[in-house]
VOGU-396475 format. One record per residue (C-alpha): x, y, z. Coordinates in pm, whole numbers. Example, Ala and Ser with C-alpha at 12.3 -4.5 7.8 and 13.67 -1.06 7.14 Angstrom:
<recs>
        X        Y        Z
     1230     -450      780
     1367     -106      714
</recs>
This chain:
<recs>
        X        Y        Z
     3407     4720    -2808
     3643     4951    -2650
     3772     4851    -2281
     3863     5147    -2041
     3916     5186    -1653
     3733     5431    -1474
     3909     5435    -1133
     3983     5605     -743
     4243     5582     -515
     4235     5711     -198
     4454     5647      184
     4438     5752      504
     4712     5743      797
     4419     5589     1011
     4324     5660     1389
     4705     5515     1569
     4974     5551     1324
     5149     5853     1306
     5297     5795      928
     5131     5656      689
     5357     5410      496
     5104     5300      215
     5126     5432     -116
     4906     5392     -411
     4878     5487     -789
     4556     5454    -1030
     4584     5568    -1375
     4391     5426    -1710
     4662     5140    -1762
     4770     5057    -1427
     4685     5024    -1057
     4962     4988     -761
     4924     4935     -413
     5188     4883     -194
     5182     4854      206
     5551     4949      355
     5724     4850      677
     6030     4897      895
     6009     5171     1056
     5863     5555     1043
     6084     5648      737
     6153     5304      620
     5821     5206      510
     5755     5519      342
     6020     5477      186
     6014     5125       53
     5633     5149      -48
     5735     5498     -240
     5969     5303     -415
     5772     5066     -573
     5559     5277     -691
     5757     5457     -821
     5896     5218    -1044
     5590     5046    -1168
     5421     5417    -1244
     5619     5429    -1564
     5451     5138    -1738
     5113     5331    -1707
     5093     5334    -2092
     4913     5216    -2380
     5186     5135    -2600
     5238     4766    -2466
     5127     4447    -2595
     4924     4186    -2384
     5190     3948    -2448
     5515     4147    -2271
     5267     4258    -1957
     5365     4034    -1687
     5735     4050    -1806
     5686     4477    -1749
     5578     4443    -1450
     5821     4172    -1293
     6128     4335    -1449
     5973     4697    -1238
     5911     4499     -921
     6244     4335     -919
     6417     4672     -945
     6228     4774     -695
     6344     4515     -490
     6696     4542     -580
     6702     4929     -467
     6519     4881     -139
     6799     4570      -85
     7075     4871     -152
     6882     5136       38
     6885     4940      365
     7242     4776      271
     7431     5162      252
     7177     5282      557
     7145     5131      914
     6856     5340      974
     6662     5181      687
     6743     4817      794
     6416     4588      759
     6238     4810      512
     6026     4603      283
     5688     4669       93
     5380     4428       -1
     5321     4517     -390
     4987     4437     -625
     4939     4549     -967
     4716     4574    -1200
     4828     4642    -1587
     4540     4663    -1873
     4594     4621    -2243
     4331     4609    -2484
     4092     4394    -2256
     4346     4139    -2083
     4480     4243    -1719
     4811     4099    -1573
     4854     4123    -1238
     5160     4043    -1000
     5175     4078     -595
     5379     3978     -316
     5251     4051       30
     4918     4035      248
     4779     4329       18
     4479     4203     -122
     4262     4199     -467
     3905     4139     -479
     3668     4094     -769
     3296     4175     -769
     3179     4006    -1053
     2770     3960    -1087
     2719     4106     -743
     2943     3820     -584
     3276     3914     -425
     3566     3695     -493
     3935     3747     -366
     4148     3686     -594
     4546     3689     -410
     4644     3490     -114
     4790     3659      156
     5172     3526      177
     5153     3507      548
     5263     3282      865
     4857     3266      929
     4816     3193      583
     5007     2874      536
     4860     2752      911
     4546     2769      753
     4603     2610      420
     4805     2334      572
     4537     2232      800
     4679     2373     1128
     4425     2717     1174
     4082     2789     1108
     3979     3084      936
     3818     3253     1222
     4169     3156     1435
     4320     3326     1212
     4128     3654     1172
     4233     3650     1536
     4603     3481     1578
     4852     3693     1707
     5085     3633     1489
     4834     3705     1162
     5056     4015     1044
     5394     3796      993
     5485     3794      633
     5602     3492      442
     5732     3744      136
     5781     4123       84
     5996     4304     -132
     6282     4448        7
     6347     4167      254
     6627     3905      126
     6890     3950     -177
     6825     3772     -474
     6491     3783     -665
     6145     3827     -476
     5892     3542     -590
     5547     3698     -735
     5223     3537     -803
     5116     3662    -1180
     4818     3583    -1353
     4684     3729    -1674
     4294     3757    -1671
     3959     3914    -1895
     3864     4238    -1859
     3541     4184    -1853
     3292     4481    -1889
     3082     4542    -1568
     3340     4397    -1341
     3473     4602    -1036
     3802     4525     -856
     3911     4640     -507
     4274     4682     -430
     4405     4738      -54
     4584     4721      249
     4489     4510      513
     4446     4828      709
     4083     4773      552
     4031     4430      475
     4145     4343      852
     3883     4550     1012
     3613     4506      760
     3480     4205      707
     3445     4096      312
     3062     4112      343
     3048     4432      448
     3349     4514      182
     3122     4375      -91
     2817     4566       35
     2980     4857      -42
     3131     4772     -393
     2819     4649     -475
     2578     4951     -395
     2778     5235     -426
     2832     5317     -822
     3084     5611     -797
     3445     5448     -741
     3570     5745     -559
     3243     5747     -323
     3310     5355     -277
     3682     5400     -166
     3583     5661       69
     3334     5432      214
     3587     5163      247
     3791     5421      436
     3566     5579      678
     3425     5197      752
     3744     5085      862
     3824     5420     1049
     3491     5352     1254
     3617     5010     1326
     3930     5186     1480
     4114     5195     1223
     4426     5047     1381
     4705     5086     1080
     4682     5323      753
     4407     5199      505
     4430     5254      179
     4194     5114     -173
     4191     5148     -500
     3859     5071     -652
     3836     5019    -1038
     3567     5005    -1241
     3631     4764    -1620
     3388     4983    -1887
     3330     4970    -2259
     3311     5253    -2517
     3292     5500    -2265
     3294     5862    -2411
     3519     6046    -2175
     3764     5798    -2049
     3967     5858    -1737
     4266     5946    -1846
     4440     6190    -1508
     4647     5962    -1276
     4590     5975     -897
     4872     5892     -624
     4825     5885     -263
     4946     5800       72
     5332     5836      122
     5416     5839     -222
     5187     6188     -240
     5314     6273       47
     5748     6271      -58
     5652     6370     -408
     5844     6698     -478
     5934     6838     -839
     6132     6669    -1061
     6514     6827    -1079
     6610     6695    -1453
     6568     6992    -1696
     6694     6724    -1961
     6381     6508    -2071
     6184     6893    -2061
     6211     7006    -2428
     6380     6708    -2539
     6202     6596    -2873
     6270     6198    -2823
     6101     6182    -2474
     5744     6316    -2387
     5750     6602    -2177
     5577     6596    -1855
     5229     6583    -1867
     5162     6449    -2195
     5109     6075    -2070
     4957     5941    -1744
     5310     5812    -1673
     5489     6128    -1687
     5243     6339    -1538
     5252     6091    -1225
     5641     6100    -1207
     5690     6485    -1200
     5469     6424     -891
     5672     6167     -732
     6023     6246     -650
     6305     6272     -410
     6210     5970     -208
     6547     6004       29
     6363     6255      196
     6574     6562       61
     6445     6871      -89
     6544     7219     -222
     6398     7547      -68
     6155     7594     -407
     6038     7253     -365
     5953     7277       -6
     5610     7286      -75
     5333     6978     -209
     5153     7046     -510
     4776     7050     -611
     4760     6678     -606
     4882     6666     -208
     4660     6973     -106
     4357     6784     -264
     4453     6430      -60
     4463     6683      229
     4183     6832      152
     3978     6510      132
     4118     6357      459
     3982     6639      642
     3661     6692      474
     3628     6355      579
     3711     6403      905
     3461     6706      912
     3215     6429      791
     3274     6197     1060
     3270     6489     1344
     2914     6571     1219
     2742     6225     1184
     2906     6159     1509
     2736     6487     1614
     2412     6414     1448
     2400     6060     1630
     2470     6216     1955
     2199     6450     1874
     1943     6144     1753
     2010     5947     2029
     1988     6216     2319
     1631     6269     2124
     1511     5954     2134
     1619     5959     2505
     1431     6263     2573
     1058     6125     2391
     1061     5799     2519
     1095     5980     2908
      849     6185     2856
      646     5868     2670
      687     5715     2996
      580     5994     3242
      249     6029     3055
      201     5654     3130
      232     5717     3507
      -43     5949     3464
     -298     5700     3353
     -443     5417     3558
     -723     5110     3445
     -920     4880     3637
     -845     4486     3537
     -915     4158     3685
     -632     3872     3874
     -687     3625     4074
    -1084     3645     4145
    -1006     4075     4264
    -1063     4364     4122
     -715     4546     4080
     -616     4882     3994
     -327     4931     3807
     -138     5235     3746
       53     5296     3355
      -80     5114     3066
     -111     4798     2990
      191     4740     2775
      587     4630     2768
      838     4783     2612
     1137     4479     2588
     1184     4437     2982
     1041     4718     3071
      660     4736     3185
      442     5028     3175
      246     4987     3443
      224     4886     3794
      -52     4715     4081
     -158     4985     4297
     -462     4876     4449
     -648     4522     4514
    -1049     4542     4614
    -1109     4296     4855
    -1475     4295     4788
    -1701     4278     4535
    -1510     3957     4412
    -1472     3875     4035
    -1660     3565     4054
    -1954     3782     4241
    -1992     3991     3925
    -2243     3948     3633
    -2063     3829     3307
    -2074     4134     3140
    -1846     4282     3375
    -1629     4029     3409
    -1553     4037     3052
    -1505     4421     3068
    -1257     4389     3382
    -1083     4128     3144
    -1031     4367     2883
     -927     4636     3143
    -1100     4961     3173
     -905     5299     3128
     -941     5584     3361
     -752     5958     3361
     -656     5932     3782
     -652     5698     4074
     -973     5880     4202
    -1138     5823     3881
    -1091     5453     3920
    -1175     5410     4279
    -1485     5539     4170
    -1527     5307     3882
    -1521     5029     4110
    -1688     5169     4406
    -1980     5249     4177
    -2018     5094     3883
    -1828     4742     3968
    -2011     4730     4304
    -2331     4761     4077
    -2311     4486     3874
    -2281     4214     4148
    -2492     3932     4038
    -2847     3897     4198
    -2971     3558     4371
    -3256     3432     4170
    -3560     3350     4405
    -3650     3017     4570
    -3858     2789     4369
    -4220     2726     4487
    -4298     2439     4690
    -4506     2195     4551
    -4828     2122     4703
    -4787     1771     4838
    -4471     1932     5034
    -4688     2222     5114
    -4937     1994     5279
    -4661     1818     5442
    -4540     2127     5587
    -4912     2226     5695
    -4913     1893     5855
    -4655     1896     6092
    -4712     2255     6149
    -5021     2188     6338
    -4869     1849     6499
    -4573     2113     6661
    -4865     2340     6750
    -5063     2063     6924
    -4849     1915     7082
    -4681     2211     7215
    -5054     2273     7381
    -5075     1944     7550
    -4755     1979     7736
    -4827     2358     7857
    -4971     2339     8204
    -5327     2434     8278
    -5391     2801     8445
    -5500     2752     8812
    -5769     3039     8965
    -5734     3188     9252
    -5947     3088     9562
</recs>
C-alpha cells in the first residue's frame, strides 16, 4: 500500500483586516500554517518567514525517524530570524507567528505547533482536534477557572501563551508522530475560522464535501458569512493509498503568496549538485517565495501565475457571494410577494360557522398561519339561534360553510339556516277520563254562569 496526500490550501484577508498576515503551504510531504502578528508588515512578515523555512523539507528523501528533528531545527531558525528581524528594526518590534506542520513519510506524520492555530482530524465521520491552543483562555479552562463557552466568549481569548518570534532563546513545540491512516482527512487553520465556526459546523463540511479544495473554500466563505472578523485561512488534506496520479504541485497562499517575488541567485540554476527550480515540490515553492523584507527589483515588480490564481479565486468567490446574496434577496422578496397575494385572496372569501349558540359570519378562511389568522368575525345573527336549529344543521354550521361574498352568506343564513329551525312536535291527545273531566266542568262553568245571570224583565 502506497500512502499519498491529496491536498488544498486556500486564505482570505477576511471582511475587517486590511492585510492579511496568514500564510500557508501544502505540498505532497508537508503542510504549514502559520498565523502572524505585530503589526501591518510585521505579521506578514513573521508568518512569511516560517514558511519559508519549513517549505524546504517538502521532500521525500527523509526517514520517519529524523522528521520531528527537521522540522524543530526549521522552526527554531525561524524563530531565531524573526528574534533578529525585530532586534535590528523598531518597526518590526512584537512580530511573532503561530506555526503547525504537518510532515509525511512513508505512512507516519510528525507534526509540531506553537500557537492557537489549530489541527483537526476527521476520522470515521467524527471530528477530533488534535493541538491545544497555547492561550491565556486556554490554561483558565484547563485549570478549572473558565468554562468552555466563557471562553469562546472571554475577552481576553486571543492572548497567546507561546508564538515564535516572541522571547530569545528556543520556542517550546508540542510534536507528536502519528499513522497515516488511509481515509483520514485533516483540517489545518487559523482561528480566523475555527473562532467563527463552530466545530460542528467545521465537521459538517469536512465530512460531506469530498473535493479538498471545494471543502476549504467552504470553510472560507462560512466564516466570511459569520463576519469574518480576522484573515481565515485552511488547509484541508486528504491521507490516500495507491492513488494513480498523486498530487505532486505545491500551493502557497496568503502573505507568503502575496511577498513572493523571483528568486535573485543565478547560482543553484544550472548547478549539477543542486536541483534546479522546479524539479521538486520544495524548489518549485521557493522560487515562489522570496524577498520577504519587502524589497523588489523593477522585473520582479509583478506576482506570478500562482498569485493571479489566489486572486483570481478570492474574487470569484466574492462574485459567488454577491450572487447568492442576490439570489436570496430575490427568494425572499418572492416569497414576500405570494404569501400577500395568498392573503388578499383570503379576504375575498367568507363562511358561515357556529359560537356561542349564534350564527356568525366570518370573513378569510378558517386557518392560522403561526400568529397570524386568516380570517375575521364580521357578522353575528341574533336570530335563528344555534340551539333552535335541527341537528343536521348544527353539525354543518360546526364544520363551517364556505361562500364566494358577504352577500352570498347573508343569504345562506337568511334562507337556508332560517329553514331548518326545528319544528314543535304536536300536543299529545288527552286521554278520555281527562276528556270527561274537562266535559265535566265545562258544563258546571256553563251552568253556573246561567244561574247567576239575571232574568230579562218585559215591558208593561
Amino acid at each position: 500500500m502506497t500512502v499519498s496526500l491529496r491536498y488544498a490550501a486556500r486564505s482570505d484577508v477576511g471582511m475587517v483586516r486590511a492585510s492579511n498576515q496568514d500564510s500557508a503551504y501544502a505540498g505532497p510531504h508537508l503542510v504549514v500554517l502559520c498565523d502572524g502578528m505585530g503589526g501591518p508588515a510585521g505579521g506578514d512578515i513573521a508568518s512569511a518567514v516560517a514558511v519559508e523555512h519549513l517549505m524546504p523539507l517538502d521532500a521525500d528523501s527523509h526517514q520517519a525517524g529524523e522528521l520531528l528533528g527537521l522540522l524543530r531545527d526549521a522552526v527554531q531558525d525561524a524563530h531565531a530570524e524573526l528574534i533578529s528581524r525585530s532586534s535590528e528594526d523598531p518597526d518590526l518590534a512584537g512580530l511573532g507567528t503561530t506555526c503547525i506542520a504537518i510532515m509525511r513519510s512513508g505512512n507516519k506524520l510528525a507534526m509540531v505547533h506553537v500557537g492557537d492555530s489549530r489541527a483537526y482530524l476527521l476520522r470515521d465521520g467524527e471530528l477530533t482536534q488534535v493541538t491545544t491552543d497555547h492561550t491565556f483562555v486556554e490554561y483558565l479552562v484547563e485549570t478549572g477557572r473558565l468554562t468552555r463557552e466563557q471562553a469562546r466568549r472571554h475577552p481576553q481569548r486571543s492572548v497567546l501563551l507561546r508564538v515564535l518570534g516572541d522571547a530569545e532563546g528556543d520556542v517550546q513545540l508540542d510534536e507528536s508522530i502519528r499513522e497515516a491512516v488511509p481515509g483520514d482527512r485533516w483540517l489545518l487553520c487559523s482561528d480566523g475560522l475555527c473562532g467563527p465556526v463552530s466545530a460542528e459546523t467545521i465537521g459538517e463540511v469536512l465530512a460531506t464535501v469530498e473535493d479538498p479544495g471545494e471543502a476549504a473554500d467552504q470553510l472560507i466563505d462560512l466564516a466570511l458569512r459569520a463576519g469574518g472578523p480576522d484573515n481565515v485561512t485552511a488547509v484541508v488534506v486528504d491521507v490516500v493509498d495507491d492513488d494513480p496520479q498523486p498530487q505532486t504541485d505545491p500551493q502557497v497562499v496568503g502573505s507568503a503568496a502575496g511577498r513572493r517575488q523571483r528568486r535573485r541567485t543565478a547560482a543553484s540554476v544550472g548547478s549539477p549538485a543542486e536541483p534546479a527550480p522546479g524539479s521538486t515540490p520544495a524548489s518549485r515553492a521557493a522560487a515562489l517565495v522570496a524577498g520577504l523584507d519587502g524589497t523588489q527589483t523593477d522585473e520582479e515588480d509583478e506576482d506570478d501565475a500562482v498569485s493571479e490564481q489566489a486572486e483570481a479565486a478570492r474574487a470569484t468567490r466574492r462574485r459567488q457571494r454577491r450572487r447568492a446574496a442576490l439570489g436570496t434577496l430575490v427568494l425572499a422578496l418572492a416569497l414576500i410577494g405570494a404569501c400577500f397575494l395568498g392573503y388578499r385572496w383570503t379576504q375575498t372569501q367568507y363562511y358561515v360557522t357556529s359560537e356561542s349558540d349564534h350564527v356568525v359570519i366570518y370573513r378569510g378562511i378558517p386557518q392560522e398561519v403561526g400568529p397570524l389568522a386568516l380570517s375575521h368575525k364580521v357578522e353575528t345573527v341574533t336570530t335563528p339561534l344555534v340551539s333552535d336549529l335541527d341537528s343536521r344543521m348544527r353539525e354543518r354550521l360546526a364544520e363551517t360553510v364556505s361562500q364566494p361574498s358577504l352577500a352570498a352568506a347573508r343569504e345562506y343564513v337568511e334562507v337556508t339556516v332560517t329553514g331548518h329551525v326545528a319544528t314543535p312536535s304536536a300536543s299529545p291527545s288527552p286521554s278520555p277520563s281527562a276528556s270527561a273531566t274537562a266535559t265535566a266542568r265545562a258544563t258546571a262553568t256553563a251552568t253556573a254562569s246561567a244561574s247567576a245571570s239575571p232574568t230579562p224583565t218585559r215591558g208593561r
